[in-house]
C-alpha positions, 0 to 999 in steps of 0.5 A: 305768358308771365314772367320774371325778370331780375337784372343787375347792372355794376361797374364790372357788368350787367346780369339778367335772370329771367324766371318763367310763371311755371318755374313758381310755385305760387304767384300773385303779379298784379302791376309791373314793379321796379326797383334798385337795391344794394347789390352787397346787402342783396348778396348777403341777405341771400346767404342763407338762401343754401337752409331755406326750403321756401323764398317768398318776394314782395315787391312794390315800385319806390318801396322796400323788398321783403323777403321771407325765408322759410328756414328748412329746419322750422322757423320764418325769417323776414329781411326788409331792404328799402331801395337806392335812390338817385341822391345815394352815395356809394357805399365803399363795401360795394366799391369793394366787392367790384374790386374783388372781381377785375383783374389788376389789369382793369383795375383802375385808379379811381375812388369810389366817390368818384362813381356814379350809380356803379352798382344796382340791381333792378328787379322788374315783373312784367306782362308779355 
């Protein structure tokens, strides 16, 4: 059985989505694929997720993410996002959208240069 799976992991926590071959409505997975992206530019991206009628994601190991949204009301849109790397530094927009989701009491006095790798999001396409 094929599947899916997106895992996220941040500052605040870990996220893992998992979504079954069955639950697509077209699929081509060829080789296991991974990748780390912007959790922010993800998060806005996928904005305007509420008009699309059809998402369709490449994806390729040390490449960009394409994701073609086919907006409901007629018309295609293309997003491409290239992956983090190691050496990137981080970004203070995703500094702040971890502030937004710990309470005063987690909060602690650190500056975002002072991070390492906080946020991330590896996508993976895998075999079982």
């Amino acid at each position: 059985d094929q599947k899916i799976l997106f895992s996220a992991i941040g500052q605040i926590g870990e996220m893992l989505y998992e979504v079954g071959i069955d639950e697509l409505t077209d699929v081509n997975l060829s080789e296991k694929t991974t990748g780390a992206y912007s959790i922010t530019f993800l998060k806005t991206i996928l904005k305007i997720a509420s008009i699309t009628e059809k998402l369709e994601v490449s994806l390729k190991t040390d490449h960009p993410l394409k994701m073609e949204f086919t907006i409901l009301e007629g018309g295609d849109l293309e997003y491409y996002l290239a992956p983090r790397t190691e050496e990137e530094e981080q970004y203070e927009d995703d500094w702040e959208d971890d502030k937004e989701f710990t309470s005063d009491e987690d909060t602690k006095e650190t500056e975002p240069e002072d991070i390492e790798d906080t946020e991330e999001s590896d996508i993976e396409e895998d075999e079982i």
